[in-house]
C-alpha positions, 0 to 999 in steps of 0.5 A: 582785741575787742573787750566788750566780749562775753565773760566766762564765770569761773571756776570752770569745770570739764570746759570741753564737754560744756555746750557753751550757748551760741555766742556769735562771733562777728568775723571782724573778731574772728579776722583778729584772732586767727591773725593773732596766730598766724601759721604758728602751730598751737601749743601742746602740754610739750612746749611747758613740759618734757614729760608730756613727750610720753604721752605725745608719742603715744598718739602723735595727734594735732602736733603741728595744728595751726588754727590757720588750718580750723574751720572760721565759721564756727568759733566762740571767743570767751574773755576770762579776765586778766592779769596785771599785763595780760587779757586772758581768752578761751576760743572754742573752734568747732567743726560741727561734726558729731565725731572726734576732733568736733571741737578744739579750745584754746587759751590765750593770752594777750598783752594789754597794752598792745594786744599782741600774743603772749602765750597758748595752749590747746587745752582741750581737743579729742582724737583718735586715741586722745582726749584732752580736758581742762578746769579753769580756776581762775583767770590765772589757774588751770589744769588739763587732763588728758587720756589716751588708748582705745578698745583694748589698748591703753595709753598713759594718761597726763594731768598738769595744774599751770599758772598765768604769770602776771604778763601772761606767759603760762607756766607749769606748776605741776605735772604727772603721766601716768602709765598705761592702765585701763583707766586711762582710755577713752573707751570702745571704739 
């Protein structure tokens, strides 16, 4: 992975609503991370968290996305800094469409050493009945909130706080789903 990429002050609030300026990616960069990846889907708050299976069969989106499957031409990749075995990222892949699912941020992580993928997380991402948001607190702190329901349908709501271990595996530190409320939607269709 390149090291001379722009870095992301931290703490970092509501990342996904935040317009990050228009940081070019060279698509050498870009060839590297989507290789990184591969056909593997991106992980959800249910690869750390049974809980979270709740609010996933609530709205049943992006479960098997692939970032193989997102647009190429419009990504950002952010350096957050790093462990003592890992380099911690956030990539932003953004459809250009002003509607849901325009955008869809990832972190990661990579071995020093090698550069080899350690652990990911789609950490923030809207549907249509889903938004999922995140803080950033340091290169090894975050937490992720997300809120389901449209129109008149609630959904239950999640939010969780992780932490990224020393070789950059993530790991749930707290969690909690709340049930269907009306505070827990995204609003009028």
């Amino acid at each position: 992975m390149p090291t001379a990429l722009v870095s992301l002050r931290l703490p970092l609030d509501e990342g996904l609503a935040l317009a990050h300026d228009q940081v070019p990616t060279s698509p050498a960069v870009v060839d590297c991370v989507f290789s990184l990846f591969g056909d593997r889907p991106l992980k959800s708050p249910a690869a750390f968290d049974r809980a979270y299976g709740r609010v996933f069969a609530y709205h049943e989106e992006d479960g098997t996305l692939a970032l193989s499957a997102l647009p190429r031409d419009r990504v950002q990749l952010f350096r957050l800094g790093a462990t003592d075995d890992a380099n911690v990222w956030l990539l932003r892949v953004d459809s250009g469409f002003e509607m849901d699912g325009v955008r869809h941020d990832v972190l990661f992580s990579t071995d020093r050493a090698g550069g080899a993928l350690v652990d990911q997380l789609l950490v923030g991402a809207m549907g249509m009945l889903y938004r999922r948001d995140y803080d950033i607190d340091a290169v090894d702190a975050f937490a992720i909130r997300e809120d389901t329901g449209r129109g008149e349908e609630a959904g239950p709501g999640y939010r969780a706080r992780y932490r990224v271990e020393a070789d950059g595996r993530y790991a749930l530190v707290s969690s909690d789903v709340a049930k269907a409320s009306p505070g827990n939607m995204l609003g009028p269709e």
